[in-house]
C-alpha positions in Angstrom: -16.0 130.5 -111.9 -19.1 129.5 -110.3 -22.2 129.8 -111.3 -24.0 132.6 -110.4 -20.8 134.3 -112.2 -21.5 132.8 -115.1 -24.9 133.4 -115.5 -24.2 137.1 -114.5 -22.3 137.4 -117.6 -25.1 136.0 -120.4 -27.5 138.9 -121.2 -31.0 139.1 -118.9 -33.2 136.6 -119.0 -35.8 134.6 -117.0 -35.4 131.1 -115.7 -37.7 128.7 -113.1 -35.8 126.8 -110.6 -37.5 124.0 -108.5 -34.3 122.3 -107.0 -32.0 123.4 -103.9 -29.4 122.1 -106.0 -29.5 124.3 -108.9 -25.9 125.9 -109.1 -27.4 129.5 -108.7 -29.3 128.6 -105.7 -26.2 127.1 -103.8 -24.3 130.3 -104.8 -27.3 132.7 -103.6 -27.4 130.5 -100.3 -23.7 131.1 -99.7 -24.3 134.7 -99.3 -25.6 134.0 -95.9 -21.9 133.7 -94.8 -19.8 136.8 -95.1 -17.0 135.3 -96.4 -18.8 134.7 -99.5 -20.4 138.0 -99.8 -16.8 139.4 -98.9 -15.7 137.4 -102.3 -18.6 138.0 -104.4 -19.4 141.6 -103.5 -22.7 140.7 -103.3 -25.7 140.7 -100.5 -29.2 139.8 -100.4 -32.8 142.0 -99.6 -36.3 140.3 -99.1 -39.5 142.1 -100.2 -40.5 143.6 -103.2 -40.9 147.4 -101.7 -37.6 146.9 -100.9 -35.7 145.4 -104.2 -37.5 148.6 -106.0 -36.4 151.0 -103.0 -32.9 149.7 -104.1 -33.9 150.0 -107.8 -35.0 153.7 -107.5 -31.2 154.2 -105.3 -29.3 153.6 -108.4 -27.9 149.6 -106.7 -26.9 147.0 -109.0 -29.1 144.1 -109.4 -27.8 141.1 -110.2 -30.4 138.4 -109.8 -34.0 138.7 -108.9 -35.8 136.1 -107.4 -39.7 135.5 -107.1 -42.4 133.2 -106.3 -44.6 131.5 -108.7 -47.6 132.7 -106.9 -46.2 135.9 -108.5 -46.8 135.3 -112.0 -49.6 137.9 -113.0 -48.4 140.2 -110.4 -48.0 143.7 -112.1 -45.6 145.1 -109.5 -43.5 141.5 -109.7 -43.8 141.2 -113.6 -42.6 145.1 -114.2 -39.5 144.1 -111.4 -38.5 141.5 -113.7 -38.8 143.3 -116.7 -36.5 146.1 -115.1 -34.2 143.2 -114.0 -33.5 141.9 -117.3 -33.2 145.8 -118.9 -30.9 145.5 -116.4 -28.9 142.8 -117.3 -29.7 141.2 -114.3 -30.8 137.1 -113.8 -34.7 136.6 -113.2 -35.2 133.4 -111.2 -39.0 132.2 -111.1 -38.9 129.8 -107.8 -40.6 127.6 -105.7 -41.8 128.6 -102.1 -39.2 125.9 -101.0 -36.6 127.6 -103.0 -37.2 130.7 -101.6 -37.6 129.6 -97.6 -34.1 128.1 -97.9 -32.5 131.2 -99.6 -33.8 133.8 -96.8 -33.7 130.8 -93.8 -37.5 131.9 -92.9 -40.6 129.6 -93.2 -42.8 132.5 -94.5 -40.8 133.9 -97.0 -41.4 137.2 -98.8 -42.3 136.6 -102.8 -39.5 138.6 -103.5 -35.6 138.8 -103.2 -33.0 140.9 -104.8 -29.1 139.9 -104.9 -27.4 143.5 -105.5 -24.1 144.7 -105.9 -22.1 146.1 -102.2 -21.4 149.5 -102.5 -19.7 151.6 -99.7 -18.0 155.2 -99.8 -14.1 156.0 -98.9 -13.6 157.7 -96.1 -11.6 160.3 -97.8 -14.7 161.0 -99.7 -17.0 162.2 -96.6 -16.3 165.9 -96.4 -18.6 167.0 -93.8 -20.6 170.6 -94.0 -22.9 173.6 -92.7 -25.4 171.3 -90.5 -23.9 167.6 -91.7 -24.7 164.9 -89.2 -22.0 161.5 -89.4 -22.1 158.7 -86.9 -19.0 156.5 -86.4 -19.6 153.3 -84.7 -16.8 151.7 -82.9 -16.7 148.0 -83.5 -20.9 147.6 -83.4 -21.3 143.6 -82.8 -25.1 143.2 -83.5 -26.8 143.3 -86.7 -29.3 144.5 -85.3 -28.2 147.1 -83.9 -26.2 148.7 -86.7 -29.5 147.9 -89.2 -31.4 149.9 -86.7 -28.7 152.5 -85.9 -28.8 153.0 -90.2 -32.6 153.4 -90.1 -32.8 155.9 -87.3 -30.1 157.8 -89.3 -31.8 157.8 -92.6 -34.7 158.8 -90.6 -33.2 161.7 -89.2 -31.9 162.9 -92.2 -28.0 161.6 -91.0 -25.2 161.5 -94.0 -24.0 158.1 -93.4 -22.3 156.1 -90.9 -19.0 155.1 -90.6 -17.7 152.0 -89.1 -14.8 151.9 -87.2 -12.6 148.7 -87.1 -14.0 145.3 -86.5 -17.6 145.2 -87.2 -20.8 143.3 -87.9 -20.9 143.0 -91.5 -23.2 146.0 -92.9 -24.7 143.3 -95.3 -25.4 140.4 -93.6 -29.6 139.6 -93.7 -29.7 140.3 -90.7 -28.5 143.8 -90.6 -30.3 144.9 -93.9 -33.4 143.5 -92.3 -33.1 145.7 -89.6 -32.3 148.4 -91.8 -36.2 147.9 -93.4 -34.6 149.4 -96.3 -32.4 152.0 -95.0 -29.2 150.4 -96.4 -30.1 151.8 -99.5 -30.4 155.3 -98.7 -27.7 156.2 -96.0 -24.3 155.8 -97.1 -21.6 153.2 -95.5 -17.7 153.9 -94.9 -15.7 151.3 -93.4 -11.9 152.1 -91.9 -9.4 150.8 -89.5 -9.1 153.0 -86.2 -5.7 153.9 -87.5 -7.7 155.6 -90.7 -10.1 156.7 -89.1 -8.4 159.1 -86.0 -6.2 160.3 -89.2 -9.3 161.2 -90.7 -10.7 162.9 -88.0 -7.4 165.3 -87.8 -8.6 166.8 -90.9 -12.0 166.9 -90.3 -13.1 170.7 -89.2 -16.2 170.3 -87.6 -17.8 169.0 -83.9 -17.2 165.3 -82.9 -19.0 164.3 -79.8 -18.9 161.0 -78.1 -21.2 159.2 -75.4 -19.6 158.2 -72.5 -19.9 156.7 -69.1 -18.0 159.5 -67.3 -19.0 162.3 -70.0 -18.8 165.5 -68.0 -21.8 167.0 -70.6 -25.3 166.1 -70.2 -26.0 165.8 -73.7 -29.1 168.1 -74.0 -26.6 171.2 -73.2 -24.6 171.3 -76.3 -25.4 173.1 -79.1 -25.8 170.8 -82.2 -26.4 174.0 -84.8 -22.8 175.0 -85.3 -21.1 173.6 -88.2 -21.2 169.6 -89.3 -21.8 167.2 -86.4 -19.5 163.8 -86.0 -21.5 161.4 -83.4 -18.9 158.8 -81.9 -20.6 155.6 -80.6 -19.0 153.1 -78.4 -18.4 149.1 -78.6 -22.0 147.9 -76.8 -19.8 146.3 -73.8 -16.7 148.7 -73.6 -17.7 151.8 -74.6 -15.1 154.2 -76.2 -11.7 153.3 -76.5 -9.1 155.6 -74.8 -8.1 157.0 -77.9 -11.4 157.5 -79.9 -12.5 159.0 -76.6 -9.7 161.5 -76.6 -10.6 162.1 -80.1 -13.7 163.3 -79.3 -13.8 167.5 -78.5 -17.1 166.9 -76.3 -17.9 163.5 -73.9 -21.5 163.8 -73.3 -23.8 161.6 -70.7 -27.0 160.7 -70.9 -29.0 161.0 -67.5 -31.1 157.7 -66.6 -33.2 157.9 -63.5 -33.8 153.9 -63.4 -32.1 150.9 -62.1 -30.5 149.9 -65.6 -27.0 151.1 -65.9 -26.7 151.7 -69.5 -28.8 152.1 -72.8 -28.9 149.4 -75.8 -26.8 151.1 -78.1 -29.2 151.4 -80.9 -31.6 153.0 -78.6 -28.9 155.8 -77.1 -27.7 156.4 -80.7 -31.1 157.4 -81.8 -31.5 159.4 -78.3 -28.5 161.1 -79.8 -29.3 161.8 -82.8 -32.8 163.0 -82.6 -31.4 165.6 -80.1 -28.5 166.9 -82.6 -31.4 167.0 -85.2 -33.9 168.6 -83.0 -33.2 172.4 -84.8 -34.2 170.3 -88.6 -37.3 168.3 -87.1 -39.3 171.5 -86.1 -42.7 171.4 -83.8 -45.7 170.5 -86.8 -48.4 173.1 -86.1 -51.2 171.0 -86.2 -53.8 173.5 -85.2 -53.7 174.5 -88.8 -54.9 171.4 -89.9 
């Protein structure tokens, strides 16, 4: 058993930890490898507008650590509090604690350790105006934490992940996400799965592709749900997610480059399938 599972079973309570060698601290380290996140169901978010965006989501905490320079801090002390109502471990840490748990020099005062939670696919039944994306073995962190922020901000159901990908809850990806992760739910499945799936699934899945016949501003996004299939950044679409798809859409580029960043061409995408929900402001009445 190792230690951070046996602190999480004693009731919450507040500790200070000074040494990198602490038991927790080794444990909350080894979350930066996916292996042990994969093991522990567990992952890691920095800040403390975050670890309360997370609270307010309904995640699990189960350890919370802060800086010293936080003692006093009303926001800090009141996360604590919740932590331990909680159940959850309260670590009070130094600042050389906390730069070798998030790898950063600067770190923020605050991180959470909170339970993984995904959805099945079986469970993502699609309706009237429903936006999905499915990403098709996404490599970057990066770009999947963005790709889940442009969705959340877009007002996207969730994104599905479709066979090998970056790990949704690696620090690098729920940086990116700048708290996204918490609000836009995540389905993983095999590409067996998922085209089984997507045989059931009644509404419009469109794809971006290379040789798409569609210039992607000429389909009409305001029929029924909306399933937005997103290549592999160096391949593209498979042959059969591509054949999968019941539109192939382009999008035009009038410069040298001969493809977008795939973050960058997913938001392109979905701010056009959203266009009819994300209306002109009229800011003469202002």
């Amino acid at each position: 058993m190792s230690g951070h599972e046996r602190e999480r079973r004693a009731p919450g309570q507040v500790k200070e930890v000074t040494s990198l060698t602490n038991p927790i601290i080794k444990d909350i380290r080894a979350l930066a490898l996916k292996k042990f996140r994969d093991r522990e169901h567990l992952f890691m978010t920095e800040g403390l507008k975050l670890v309360i965006d997370a609270f307010e989501a309904g995640w699990t905490i189960r350890t919370l650590l802060y800086a010293k320079a936080g003692r006093g801090n009303d926001a800090v002390e009141r996360l604590a509090a919740r932590t331990v109502a909680a159940g959850g471990l309260v670590l009070v840490v130094s600042e050389k604690v906390l730069s070798a748990v998030t790898r950063r020099d600067n770190p923020q005062m605050v991180v959470g350790v909170f339970e993984q939670k995904t959805l099945p696919l079986d469970a993502v039944r699609p309706a009237d105006a429903d936006v999905w994306v499915a990403l098709d073995r996404v490599r970057d962190p990066g770009n999947l934490g963005t790709i889940l922020r442009t969705a959340d901000a877009v007002g996207a159901k969730g994104v599905i992940l479709v066979g090998d990908c970056t790990d949704s809850f690696s620090i690098e990806t729920v940086r990116a996400t700048m708290g996204s992760i918490f609000a836009v739910p995540i389905v993983r499945a095999s590409p067996e799965a998922f085209l089984a799936w997507r045989r059931g699934y009644a509404g419009r899945m469109v794809g971006t592709h290379l040789e798409g016949s569609v210039d992607y501003r000429t389909v009409d996004y305001r029929k029924g749900p909306t399933l937005l299939m997103m290549g592999n950044e160096q391949q593209g679409l498979p042959e059969n997610l591509a054949s999968a798809c019941d539109t192939l859409v382009r999008i035009p580029q009038a410069g040298r480059a001969d493809s977008l960043n795939l973050a960058v061409a997913t938001g392109v995408m979905l701010y056009e399938i959203r266009r009819h929900a994300l209306p002109l402001e009229d800011r003469s009445k202002a």
